[in-house]
C-alpha positions in Angstrom: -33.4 58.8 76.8 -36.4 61.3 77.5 -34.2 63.4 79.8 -31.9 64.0 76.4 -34.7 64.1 74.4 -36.8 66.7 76.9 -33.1 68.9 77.1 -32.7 68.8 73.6 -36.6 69.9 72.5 -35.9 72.6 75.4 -32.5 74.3 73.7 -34.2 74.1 70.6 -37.4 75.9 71.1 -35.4 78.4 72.9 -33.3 78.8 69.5 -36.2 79.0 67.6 -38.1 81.5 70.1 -34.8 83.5 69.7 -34.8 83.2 66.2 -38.1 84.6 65.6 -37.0 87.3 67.6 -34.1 88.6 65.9 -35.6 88.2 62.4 -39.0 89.6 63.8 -40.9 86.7 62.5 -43.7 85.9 64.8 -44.6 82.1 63.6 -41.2 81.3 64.4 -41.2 82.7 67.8 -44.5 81.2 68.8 -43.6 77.9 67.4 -40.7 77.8 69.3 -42.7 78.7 72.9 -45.2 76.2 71.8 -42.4 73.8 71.8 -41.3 75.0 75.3 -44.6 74.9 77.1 -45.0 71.5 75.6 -41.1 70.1 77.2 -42.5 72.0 80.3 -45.9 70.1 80.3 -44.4 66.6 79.5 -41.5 67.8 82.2 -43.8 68.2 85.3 -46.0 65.0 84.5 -43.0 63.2 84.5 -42.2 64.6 87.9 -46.0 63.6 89.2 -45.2 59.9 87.7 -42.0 59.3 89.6 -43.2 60.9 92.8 -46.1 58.9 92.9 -44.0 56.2 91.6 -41.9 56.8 94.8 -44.5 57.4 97.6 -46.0 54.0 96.3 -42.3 52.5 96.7 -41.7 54.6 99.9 -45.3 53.0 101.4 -44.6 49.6 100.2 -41.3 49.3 102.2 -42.6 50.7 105.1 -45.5 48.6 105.5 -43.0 45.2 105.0 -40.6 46.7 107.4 -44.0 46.8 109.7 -44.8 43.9 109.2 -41.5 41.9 109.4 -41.2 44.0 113.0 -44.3 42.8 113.7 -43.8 39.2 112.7 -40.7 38.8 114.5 -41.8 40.4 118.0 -44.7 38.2 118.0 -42.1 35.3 116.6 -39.5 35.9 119.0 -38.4 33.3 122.0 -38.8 36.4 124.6 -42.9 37.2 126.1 -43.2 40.7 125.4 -45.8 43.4 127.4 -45.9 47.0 127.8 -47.7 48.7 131.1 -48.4 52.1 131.0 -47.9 54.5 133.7 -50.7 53.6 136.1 -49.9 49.7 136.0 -52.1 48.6 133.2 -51.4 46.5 130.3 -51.4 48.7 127.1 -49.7 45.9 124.8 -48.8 42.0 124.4 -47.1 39.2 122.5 -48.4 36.1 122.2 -45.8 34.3 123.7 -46.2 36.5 126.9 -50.4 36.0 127.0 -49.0 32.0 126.7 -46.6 32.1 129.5 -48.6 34.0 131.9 -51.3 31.9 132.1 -55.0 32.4 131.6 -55.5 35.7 128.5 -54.9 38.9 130.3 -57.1 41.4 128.6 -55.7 45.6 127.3 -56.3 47.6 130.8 -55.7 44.6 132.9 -53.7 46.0 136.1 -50.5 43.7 136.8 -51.4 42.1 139.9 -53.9 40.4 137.8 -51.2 39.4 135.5 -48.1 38.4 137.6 -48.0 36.7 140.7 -47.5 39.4 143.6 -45.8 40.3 145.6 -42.3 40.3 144.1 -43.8 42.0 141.0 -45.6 44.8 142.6 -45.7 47.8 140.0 -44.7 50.8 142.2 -41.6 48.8 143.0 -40.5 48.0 139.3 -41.0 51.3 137.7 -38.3 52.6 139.9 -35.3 51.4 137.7 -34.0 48.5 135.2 -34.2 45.4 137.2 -33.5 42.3 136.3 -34.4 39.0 138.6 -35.9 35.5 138.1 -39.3 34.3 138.7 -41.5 31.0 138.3 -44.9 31.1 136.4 -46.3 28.1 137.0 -44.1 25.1 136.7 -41.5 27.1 134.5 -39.2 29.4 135.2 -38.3 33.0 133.7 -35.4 35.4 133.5 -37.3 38.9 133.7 -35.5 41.5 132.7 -38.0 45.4 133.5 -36.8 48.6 131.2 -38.4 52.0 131.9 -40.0 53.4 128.4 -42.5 56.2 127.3 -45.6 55.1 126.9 -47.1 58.1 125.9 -46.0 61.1 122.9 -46.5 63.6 125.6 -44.7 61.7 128.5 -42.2 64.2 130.2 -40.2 60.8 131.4 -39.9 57.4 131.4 -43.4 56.6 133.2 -44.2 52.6 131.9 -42.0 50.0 131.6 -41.6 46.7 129.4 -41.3 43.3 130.5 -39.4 40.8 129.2 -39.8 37.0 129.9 -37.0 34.8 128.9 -37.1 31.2 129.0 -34.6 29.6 131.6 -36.3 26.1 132.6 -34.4 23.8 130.7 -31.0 26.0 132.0 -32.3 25.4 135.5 -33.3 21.9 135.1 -30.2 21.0 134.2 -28.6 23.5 136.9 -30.5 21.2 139.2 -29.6 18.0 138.0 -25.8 19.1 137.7 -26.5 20.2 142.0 -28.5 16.8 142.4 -25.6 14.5 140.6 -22.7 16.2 142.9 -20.5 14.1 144.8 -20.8 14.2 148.7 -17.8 12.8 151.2 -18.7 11.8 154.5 -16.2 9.8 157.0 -17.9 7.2 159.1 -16.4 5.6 162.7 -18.1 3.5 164.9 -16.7 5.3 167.9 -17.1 2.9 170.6 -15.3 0.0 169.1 -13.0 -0.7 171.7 -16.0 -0.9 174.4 -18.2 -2.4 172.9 -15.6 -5.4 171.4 -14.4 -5.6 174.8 -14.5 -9.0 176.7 -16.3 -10.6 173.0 -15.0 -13.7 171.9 -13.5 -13.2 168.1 -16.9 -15.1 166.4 -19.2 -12.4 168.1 -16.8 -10.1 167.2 -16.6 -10.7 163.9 -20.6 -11.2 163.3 -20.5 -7.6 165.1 -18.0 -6.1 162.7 -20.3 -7.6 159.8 -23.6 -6.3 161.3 -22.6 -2.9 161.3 -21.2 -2.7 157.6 -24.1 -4.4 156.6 -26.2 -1.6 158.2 -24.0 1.0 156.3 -23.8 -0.5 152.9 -27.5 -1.2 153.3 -27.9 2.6 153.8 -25.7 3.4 150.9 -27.4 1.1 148.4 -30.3 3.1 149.4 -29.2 5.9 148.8 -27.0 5.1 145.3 -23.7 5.4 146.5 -20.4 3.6 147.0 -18.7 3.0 150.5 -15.4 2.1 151.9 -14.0 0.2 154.9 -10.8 1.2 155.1 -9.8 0.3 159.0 -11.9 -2.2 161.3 -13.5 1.0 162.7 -13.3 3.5 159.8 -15.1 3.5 156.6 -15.8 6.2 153.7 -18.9 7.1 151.6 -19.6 9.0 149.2 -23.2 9.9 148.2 -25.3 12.6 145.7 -26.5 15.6 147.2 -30.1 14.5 146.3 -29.1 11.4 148.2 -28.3 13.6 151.1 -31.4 15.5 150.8 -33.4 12.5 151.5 -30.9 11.2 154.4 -31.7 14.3 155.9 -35.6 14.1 156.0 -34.8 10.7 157.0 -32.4 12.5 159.7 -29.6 9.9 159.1 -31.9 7.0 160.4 -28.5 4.8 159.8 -27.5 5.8 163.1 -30.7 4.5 165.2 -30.1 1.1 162.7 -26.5 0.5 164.3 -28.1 1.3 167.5 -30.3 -1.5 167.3 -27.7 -4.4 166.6 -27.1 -7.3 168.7 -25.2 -10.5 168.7 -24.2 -10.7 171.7 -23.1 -7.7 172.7 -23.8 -5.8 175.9 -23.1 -2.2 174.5 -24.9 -1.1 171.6 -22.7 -0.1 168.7 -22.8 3.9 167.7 -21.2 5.7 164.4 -20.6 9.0 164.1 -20.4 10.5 160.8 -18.7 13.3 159.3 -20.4 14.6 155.6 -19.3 17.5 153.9 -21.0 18.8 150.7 -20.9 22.1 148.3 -17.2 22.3 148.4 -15.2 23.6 145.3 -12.7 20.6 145.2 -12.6 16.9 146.4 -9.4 18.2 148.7 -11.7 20.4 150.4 -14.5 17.9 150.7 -12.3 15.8 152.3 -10.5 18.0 154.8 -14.3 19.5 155.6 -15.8 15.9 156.4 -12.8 14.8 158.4 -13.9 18.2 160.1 -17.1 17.2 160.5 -16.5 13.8 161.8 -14.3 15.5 164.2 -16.7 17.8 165.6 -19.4 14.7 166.1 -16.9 12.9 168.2 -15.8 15.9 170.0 -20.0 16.2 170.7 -20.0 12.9 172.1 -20.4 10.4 168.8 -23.8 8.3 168.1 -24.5 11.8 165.6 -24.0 13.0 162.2 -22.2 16.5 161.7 -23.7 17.8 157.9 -21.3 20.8 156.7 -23.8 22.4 153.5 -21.7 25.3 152.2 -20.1 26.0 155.4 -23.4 25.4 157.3 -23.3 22.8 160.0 -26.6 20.6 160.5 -26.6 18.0 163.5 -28.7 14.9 163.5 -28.9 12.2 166.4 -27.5 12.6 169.6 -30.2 10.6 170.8 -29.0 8.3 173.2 -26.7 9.1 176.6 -23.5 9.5 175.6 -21.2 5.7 177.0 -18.9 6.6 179.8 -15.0 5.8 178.7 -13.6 3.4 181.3 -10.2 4.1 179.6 -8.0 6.4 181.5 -5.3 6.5 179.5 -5.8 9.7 178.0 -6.7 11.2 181.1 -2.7 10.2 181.9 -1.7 11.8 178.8 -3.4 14.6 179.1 -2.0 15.1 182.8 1.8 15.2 181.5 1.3 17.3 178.7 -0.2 20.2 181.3 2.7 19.3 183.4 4.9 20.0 180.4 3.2 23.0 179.4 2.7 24.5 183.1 6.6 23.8 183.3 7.8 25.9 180.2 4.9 28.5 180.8 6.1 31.4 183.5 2.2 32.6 184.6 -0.5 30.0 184.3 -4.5 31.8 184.0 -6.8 30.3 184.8 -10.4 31.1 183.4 -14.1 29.8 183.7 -17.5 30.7 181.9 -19.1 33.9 183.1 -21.4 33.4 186.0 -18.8 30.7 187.4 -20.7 28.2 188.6 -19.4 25.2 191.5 -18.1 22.9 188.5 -16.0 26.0 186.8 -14.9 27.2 189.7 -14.1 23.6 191.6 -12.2 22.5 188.0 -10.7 26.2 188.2 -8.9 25.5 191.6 -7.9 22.4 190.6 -5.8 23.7 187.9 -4.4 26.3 190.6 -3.3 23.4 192.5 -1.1 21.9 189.9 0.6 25.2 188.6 1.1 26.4 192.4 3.0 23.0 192.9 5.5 23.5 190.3 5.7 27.0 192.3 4.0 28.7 189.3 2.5 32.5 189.5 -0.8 31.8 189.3 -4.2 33.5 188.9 -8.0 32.6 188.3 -9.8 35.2 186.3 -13.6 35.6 187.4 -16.2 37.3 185.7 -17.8 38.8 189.2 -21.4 37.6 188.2 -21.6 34.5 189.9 -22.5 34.2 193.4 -21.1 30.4 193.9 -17.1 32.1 194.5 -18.5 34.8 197.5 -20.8 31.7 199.0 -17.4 29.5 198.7 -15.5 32.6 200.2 -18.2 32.9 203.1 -18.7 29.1 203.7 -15.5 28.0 204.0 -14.1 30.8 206.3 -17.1 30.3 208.9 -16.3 26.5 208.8 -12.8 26.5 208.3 -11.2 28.4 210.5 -8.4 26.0 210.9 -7.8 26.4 207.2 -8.5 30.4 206.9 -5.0 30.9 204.9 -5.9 28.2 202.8 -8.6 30.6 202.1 -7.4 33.1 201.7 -4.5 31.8 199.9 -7.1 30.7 196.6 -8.6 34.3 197.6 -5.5 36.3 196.6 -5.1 34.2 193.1 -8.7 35.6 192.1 -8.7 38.5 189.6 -11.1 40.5 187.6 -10.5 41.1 183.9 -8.9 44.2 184.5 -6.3 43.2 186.6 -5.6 40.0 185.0 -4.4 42.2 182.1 -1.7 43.5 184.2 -0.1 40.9 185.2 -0.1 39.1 181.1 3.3 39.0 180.0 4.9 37.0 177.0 5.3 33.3 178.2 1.3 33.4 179.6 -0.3 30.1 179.5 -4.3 30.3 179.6 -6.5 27.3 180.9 -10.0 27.8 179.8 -12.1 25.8 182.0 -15.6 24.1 181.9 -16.5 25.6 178.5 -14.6 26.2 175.0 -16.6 28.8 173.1 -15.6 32.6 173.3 -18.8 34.0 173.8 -19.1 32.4 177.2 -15.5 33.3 178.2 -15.6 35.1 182.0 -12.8 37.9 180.2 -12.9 37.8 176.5 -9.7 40.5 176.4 -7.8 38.1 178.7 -8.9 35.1 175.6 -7.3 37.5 172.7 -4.4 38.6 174.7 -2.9 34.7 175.3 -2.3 32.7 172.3 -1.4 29.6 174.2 -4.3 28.2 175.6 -5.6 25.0 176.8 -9.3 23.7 177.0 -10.9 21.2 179.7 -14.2 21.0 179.3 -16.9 18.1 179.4 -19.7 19.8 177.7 -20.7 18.6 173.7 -18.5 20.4 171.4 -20.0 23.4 169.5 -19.2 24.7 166.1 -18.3 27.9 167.0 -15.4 26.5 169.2 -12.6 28.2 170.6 -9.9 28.1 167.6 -6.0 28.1 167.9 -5.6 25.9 171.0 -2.6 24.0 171.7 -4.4 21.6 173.8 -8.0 20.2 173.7 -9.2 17.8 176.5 -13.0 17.4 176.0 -15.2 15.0 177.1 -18.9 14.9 176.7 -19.4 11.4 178.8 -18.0 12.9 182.1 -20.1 14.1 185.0 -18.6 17.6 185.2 -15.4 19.4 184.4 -14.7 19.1 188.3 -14.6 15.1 187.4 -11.8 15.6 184.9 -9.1 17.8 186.9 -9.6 15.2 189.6 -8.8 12.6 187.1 -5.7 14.3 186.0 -4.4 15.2 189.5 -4.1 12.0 190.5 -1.8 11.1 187.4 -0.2 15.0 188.1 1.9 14.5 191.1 1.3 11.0 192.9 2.9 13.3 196.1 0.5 15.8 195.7 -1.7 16.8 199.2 -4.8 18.3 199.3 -6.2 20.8 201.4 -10.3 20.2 202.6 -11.1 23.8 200.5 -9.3 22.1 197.5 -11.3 19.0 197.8 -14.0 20.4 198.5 -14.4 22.7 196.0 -13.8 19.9 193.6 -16.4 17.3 195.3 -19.2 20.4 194.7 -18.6 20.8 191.3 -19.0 16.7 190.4 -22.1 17.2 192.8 -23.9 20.2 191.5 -23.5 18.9 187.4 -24.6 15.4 188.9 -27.3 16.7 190.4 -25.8 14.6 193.9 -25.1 11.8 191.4 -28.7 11.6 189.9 -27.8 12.3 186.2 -24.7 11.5 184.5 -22.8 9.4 186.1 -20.5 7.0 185.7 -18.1 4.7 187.3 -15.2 7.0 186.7 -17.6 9.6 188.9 -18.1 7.7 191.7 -14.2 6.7 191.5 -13.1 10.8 191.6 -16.3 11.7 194.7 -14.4 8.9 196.7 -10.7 9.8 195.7 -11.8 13.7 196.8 -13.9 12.0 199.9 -10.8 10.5 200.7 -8.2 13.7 200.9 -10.9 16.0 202.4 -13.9 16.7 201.1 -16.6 18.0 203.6 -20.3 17.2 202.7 -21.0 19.2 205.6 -18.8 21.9 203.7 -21.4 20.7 200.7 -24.3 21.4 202.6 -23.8 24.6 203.7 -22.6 25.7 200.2 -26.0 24.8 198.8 -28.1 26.5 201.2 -30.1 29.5 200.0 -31.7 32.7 201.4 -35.3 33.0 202.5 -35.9 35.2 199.4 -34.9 32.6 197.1 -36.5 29.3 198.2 -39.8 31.8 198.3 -39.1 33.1 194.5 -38.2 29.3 193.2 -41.5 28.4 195.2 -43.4 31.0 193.3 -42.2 29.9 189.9 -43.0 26.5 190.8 -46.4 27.3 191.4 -46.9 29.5 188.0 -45.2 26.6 186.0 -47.7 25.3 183.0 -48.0 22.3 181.3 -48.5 23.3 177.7 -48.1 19.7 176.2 -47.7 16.3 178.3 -44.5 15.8 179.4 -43.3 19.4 179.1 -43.4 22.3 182.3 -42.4 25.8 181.4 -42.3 28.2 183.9 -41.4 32.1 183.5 -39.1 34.5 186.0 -41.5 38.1 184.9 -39.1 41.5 185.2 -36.2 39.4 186.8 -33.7 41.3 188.3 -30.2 41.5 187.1 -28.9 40.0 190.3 -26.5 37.2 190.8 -29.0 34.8 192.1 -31.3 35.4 189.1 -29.4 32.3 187.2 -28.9 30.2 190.1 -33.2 30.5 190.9 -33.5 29.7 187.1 -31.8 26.8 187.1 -32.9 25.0 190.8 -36.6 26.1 189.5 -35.5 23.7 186.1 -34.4 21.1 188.3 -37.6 20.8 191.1 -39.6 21.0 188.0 -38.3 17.9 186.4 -39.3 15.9 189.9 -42.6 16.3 189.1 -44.5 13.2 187.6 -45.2 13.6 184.1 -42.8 15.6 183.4 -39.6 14.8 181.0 -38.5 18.3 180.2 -38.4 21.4 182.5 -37.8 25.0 181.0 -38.0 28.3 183.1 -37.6 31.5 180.8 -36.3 34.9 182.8 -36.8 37.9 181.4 -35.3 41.5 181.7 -34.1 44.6 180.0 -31.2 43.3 178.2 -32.5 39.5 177.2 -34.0 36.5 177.7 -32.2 33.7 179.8 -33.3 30.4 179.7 -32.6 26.8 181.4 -33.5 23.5 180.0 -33.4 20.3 182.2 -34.4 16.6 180.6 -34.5 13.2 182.3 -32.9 11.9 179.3 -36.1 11.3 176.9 -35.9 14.5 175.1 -32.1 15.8 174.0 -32.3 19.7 175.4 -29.4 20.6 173.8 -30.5 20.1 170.6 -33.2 22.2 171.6 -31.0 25.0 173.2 -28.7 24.6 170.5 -31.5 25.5 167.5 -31.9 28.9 169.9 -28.1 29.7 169.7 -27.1 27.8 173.1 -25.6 24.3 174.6 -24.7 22.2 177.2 -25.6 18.6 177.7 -28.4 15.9 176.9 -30.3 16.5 180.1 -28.8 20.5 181.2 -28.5 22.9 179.0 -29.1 26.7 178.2 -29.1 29.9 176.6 -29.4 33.8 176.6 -31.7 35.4 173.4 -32.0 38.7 172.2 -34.7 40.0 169.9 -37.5 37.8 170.6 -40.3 37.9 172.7 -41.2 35.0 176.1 -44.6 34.4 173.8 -42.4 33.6 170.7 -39.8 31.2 172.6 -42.6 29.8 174.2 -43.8 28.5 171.2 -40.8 27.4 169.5 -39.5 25.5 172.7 -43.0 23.6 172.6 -42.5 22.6 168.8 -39.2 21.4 169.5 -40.3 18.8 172.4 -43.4 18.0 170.6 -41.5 17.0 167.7 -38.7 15.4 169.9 -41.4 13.5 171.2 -43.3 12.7 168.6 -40.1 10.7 167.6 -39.7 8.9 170.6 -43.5 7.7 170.1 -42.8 6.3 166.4 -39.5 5.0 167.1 -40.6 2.9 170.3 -43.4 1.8 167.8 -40.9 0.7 165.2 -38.2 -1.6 166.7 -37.1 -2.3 162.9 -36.7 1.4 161.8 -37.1 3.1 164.8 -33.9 3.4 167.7 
């Protein structure tokens, strides 16, 4: 209305002034400009009134829209706090100043606020980052953005931190982990021995003993269980469950142990548990994997598989001799077969051949030359047990010399062994079954059909893709095993003294001349081998040494330590890269365990390349376990390994932890005859 009104009063004082004008009447023209300087007047404080009007509107929005911003930072779920470029707290939410802990104060640098080091401020302000951390008992997804934190910042020198609650999320994260379903396969794996010559009522109380023992362990631990065969059973358990198992490190195998009702060998399991898997079809085929493995290692152990990771647990007691020979027979005619169909046979040790590997090694030879086989035995050329052999048995022998030099001819480098691979190649791997201590790893990838014999505790990095497995863990010595199969080989077959005698050192030098790890079945292949040959005088010259080596043994006798009871560790200083250097190791090991006192022997040589080292128990303290933590194997009472990147000091110290701890439970479970083994 007042705009109409003020353009209306406008056009007609500017008739009026025009007016006056024309008729040259002077009241009329100044009434009219009277009339325009009033519109004007009332025309400009209008103008004041709504502009005021509108920096009052203006101001009013803005301070709500501050206050709102203001009201929902400080109200919003997310801790808020700004740092400025030199690492000091410029600004805050309440929420953060809650979470945090304590009241951080303006200036306050942030190692004084967060927990270092993960949230060191040079490290943060280098780019976005975004990670999760705990403050206190909670925990935080904090997500770091690079900001100005000054006007006349030429870049991005602060940064903002965001905390995000998570802990309910992760909570029930862990509970959904802690609730998951484990499979494990359970077999008591001496069943046939240890039922054998019981009458059916201690038999039966047996049988119910041992699933006692197991669904006493599973109510424990809040699962369900399954017999499913009179030696098989199947449980399944949470992986919290199987956290505590493991601190308890499957104590359900030292509880079958223990059982008697009559009979004269102790009952063992050996269990196969497979967890973290994406399906129940994996789980399964994992824990049968598992279960595998722990029998292929000898039973009386548990074989954990945690997302691909294998954990072992017992192994504690001597692993029972088989007095079975039927597979033994079985295994002797499928070789027969497979030598038959194959048109080379190779024949391959560890590197540094030993007397076992290459005793078992000629033994093999002797069966593929008598189905008039080309034959060869591939050799690393580290070990000085083949020249000694070589030297022996040609001053001795001389009636026998192209015997000699017969097995001489079939031995071949790496280099040459290629040569000779053609397509129908059959490979017999020999006293070991993991690539990494092959004597010629080209001649391993260039023969897809091969064949392992080997006595040692199967490892999980085994040798894949074999077409026939013949392991085991409770013989003497490979050397043991070929015997056993070439008497069910060829019952025509002759022997020659070098090929009894080679076979007689290797059951001797693993035996330690029938000291450790014997059986009956040992004795029974010494006098089968004593019987077609074998020369202990042979034996006795083989084991001789040089004047240089008794005197460096002697000398690491003499520096040998006693760090804790029970334990004597002894170290080989700048020892060079000669082929005695294993075979002084390992004698220094054994004379070491003779001492009194002493349960576990470990001599450490050390040059350019890495750090061997030899491990020898009288049965108390499980060295592989030991050599196995360090990347090694072998056996209860022999084992070894070679390590790279550590120092002697550091191995030291590690190899006394793990006997101390090995010992300690020994102590608690000889204490304990109702938890204990």
């Amino acid at each position: 209305m007042w705009s109409f009104i003020r353009v209306g009063a406008a056009i007609l004082g500017v008739i009026i002034v025009l007016y006056g004008v024309v008729r040259g009447q002077i009241m009329w023209a100044t009434l009219g400009f009277i009339m325009l300087l009033i519109v004007y007047y009332f025309s400009q404080r209008n103008s004041r009134l709504r502009e005021a009007w509108l920096n009052h509107y203006l101001d009013t929005v803005v301070r709500n829209i501050e206050r709102a911003n203001n009201y929902a930072v400080q109200r919003l779920p997310v801790g808020i706090a700004v740092f400025d470029k030199e690492g000091k707290l410029q600004w805050k939410n309440k929420l953060f100043t809650e979470w945090v802990g304590g009241h951080p104060e303006y200036g306050d640098p942030m190692e004084t606020v967060l927990p270092p080091p993960d949230n060191d401020f040079a490290t943060l302000s280098v780019r976005d980052a975004q990670k999760q951390v705990r403050l206190a008992d909670r925990a935080f997804n904090m997500m770091v953005r690079k900001i100005k934190t000054s006007d006349f910042a030429a870049e991005d020198t602060g940064i903002v931190i965001y905390l995000i609650d998570i802990t309910d999320r992760e909570r029930q994260k862990k509970r959904y982990e802690d609730e998951r379903m484990t499979i494990a396969f359970l077999q008591l794996d001496n069943y046939n021995d240890v039922m054998k010559g019981l009458n059916e009522s201690i038999r039966a109380n047996l049988s119910v003993e041992v699933t006692k023992a197991i669904g006493q362990w599973v109510d424990e631990m809040h699962g369900i269980f399954l017999k499913y065969a009179e030696d098989l059973y199947m449980v399944s358990i949470s992986k919290k469950a199987l956290a505590e198992t493991v601190h308890r490190k499957f104590d359900v195998l030292d509880k079958v142990r223990e059982i008697k009702v009559g009979n004269k060998i102790p009952p063992t399991i050996s269990i196969g548990l497979a967890s973290g898997e994406k399906s129940l079809q994996e789980l399964s085929q994992q824990a049968q994997s598992c279960l595998d493995l722990a029998l292929g290692r000898g039973g009386d152990q548990a074989v954990v598989s945690r997302s691909g990771e294998m954990i072992f647990f017992g192994a504690k007691g001597t692993v029972q001799a088989k007095n079975t020979r039927v597979r033994a027979r079985i295994v002797a005619q499928a070789i027969h077969e497979l030598i038959i169909n194959a048109d080379k046979v190779f024949i391959m040790g560890h590197v540094n051949e030993d007397y076992d590997s290459l005793g078992a090694a000629i033994g093999v030879a002797k069966m593929a030359m008598a189905l008039e086989k080309e034959t060869y035995i591939v050799t690393s050329g580290q070990g000085s047990s083949l020249t000694r052999m070589e030297e022996v048995s040609q001053e001795d022998l001389q009636q026998e010399s192209e015997e000699t030099k017969r097995y001489t001819s079939l031995v071949v480098d790496e280099a040459a062994a290629l040569k000779h691979i053609s397509g129908n190649c059959l490979l017999v791997l020999v006293d070991h079954h993991r690539a990494m201590l092959t004597a010629a790893p080209k001649v391993l990838e260039a023969i897809p059909k091969r064949v392992i014999i080997d006595h040692h505790r199967r490892a999980e990095d085994a040798i894949k893709e074999v077409i026939l497995q013949y392991m085991e863990p409770s013989t003497s010595s490979t050397s043991e095993l070929v015997t056993e199969m070439l008497q069910y080989f060829d019952d025509r077959m002759q022997f020659s003294t070098v090929e009894a005698t080679a076979l007689y050192a290797g059951i001797l030098v693993d035996t330690k001349n029938f000291a450790v790890q014997t059986g009956d079945r040992t004795f029974e292949a010494a006098a089968f081998l004593r019987r077609n040959g074998a020369d202990p005088k042979l034996i006795i010259q083989l084991f001789k040494d040089d004047p240089m080596t008794i005197k460096t043994r002697a000398k690491l006798i003499c520096e040998a330590k006693t760090p804790i009871p029970g334990l004597a560790i002894s170290v080989y200083r700048n020892a060079p890269e000669s082929k005695n250097t294993s075979v002084i190791v390992a004698q220094t090991a054994d004379e070491l365990l003779n001492m009194d006192d002493i349960c576990v022997s470990v001599v450490l040589s050390e040059n350019a390349e890495d750090i061997g080292i030899s491990a020898r128990s009288d049965g108390t303290v499980n060295v592989q376990v030991m050599m196995e933590e360090l990347g090694g194997g072998g056996h209860q009472t022999v084992a070894g390994v070679r390590v790279k990147g550590e120092t002697i000091e550091e191995l030291i110290t590690r190899i006394i932890a793990m006997t101390k701890t090995q010992l300690e439970e020994r102590d608690k479970d000889e204490s304990n005859t109702v938890a204990g083994r």
